[in-house]
KOLTOR-215789 format. One line per 2 residues: number of its first residue (from 0); for each residue x, z, y of C-alpha. Coordinates in nm, 2 decimals, padded with zeros to 4 digits. Layout:
# residues N
NUM = X Z Y ~ ...
This chain:
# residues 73
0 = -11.40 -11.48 -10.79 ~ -11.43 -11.72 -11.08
2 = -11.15 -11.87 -11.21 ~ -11.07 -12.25 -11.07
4 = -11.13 -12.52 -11.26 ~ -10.92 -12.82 -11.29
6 = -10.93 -13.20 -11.45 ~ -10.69 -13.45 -11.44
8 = -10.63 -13.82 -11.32 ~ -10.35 -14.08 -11.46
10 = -10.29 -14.32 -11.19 ~ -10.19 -14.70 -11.35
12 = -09.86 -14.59 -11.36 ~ -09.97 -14.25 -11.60
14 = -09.88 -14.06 -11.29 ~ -10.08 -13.71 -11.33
16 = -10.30 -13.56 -11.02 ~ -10.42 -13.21 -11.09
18 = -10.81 -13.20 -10.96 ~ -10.86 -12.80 -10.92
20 = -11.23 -12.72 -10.85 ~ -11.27 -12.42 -10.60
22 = -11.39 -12.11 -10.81 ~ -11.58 -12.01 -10.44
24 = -11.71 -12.31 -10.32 ~ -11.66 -12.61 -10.61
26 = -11.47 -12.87 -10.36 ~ -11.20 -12.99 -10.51
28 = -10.80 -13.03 -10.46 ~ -10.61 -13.31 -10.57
30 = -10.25 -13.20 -10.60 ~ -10.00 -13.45 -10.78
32 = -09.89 -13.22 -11.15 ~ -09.52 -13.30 -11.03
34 = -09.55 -13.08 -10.71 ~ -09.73 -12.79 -10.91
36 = -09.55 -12.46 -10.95 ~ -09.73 -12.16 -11.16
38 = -09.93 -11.97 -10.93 ~ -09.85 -12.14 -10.58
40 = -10.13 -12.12 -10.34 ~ -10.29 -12.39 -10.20
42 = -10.55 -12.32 -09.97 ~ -10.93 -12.48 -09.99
44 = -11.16 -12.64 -09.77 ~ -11.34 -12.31 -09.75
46 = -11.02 -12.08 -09.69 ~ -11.03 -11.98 -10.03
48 = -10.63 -11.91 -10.20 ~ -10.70 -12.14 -10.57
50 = -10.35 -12.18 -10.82 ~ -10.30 -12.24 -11.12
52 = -10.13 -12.01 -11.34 ~ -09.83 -12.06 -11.61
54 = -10.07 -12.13 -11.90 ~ -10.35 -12.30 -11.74
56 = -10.03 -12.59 -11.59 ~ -09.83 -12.58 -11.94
58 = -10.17 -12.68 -12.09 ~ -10.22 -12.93 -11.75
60 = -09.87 -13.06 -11.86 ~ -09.94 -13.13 -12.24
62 = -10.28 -13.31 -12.18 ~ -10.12 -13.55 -12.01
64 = -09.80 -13.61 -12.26 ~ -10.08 -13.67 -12.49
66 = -10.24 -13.89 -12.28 ~ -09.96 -14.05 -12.19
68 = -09.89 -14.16 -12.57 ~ -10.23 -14.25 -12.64
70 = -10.21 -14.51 -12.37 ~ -09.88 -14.66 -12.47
72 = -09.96 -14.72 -12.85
């Protein structure tokens, strides 16, 4: 199984939703960055188990602190 994918969204408010593409089927799972713990499971349209691991959310995490300072200045 391929590895899942993910992108993220910054509400109006620079809130942070994880978008995780399905390594099985591509469909994708928004999960708000908050909620997300290394490695949880959260289960796909398909049935398919997708997480993301400790790196892969640390690197989730400082996209969005970057983000997040980009927008303010």
């Amino acid at each position: 199984m391929k590895q899942p994918r993910f992108d993220l969204d910054l509400d109006k408010h620079c809130n942070a939703t994880v978008v995780i593409a399905c390594g099985s089927c591509g469909s994708e799972t928004r999960q708000h960055l908050r909620s997300l713990q290394p490695d949880h499971t959260l289960r796909c349209r398909c049935g398919a188990d997708i997480s993301l691991g400790a790196g892969a959310l640390h690197r989730a995490q400082q996209q969005v602190a970057h983000l997040r300072v980009a927008y303010r200045q």
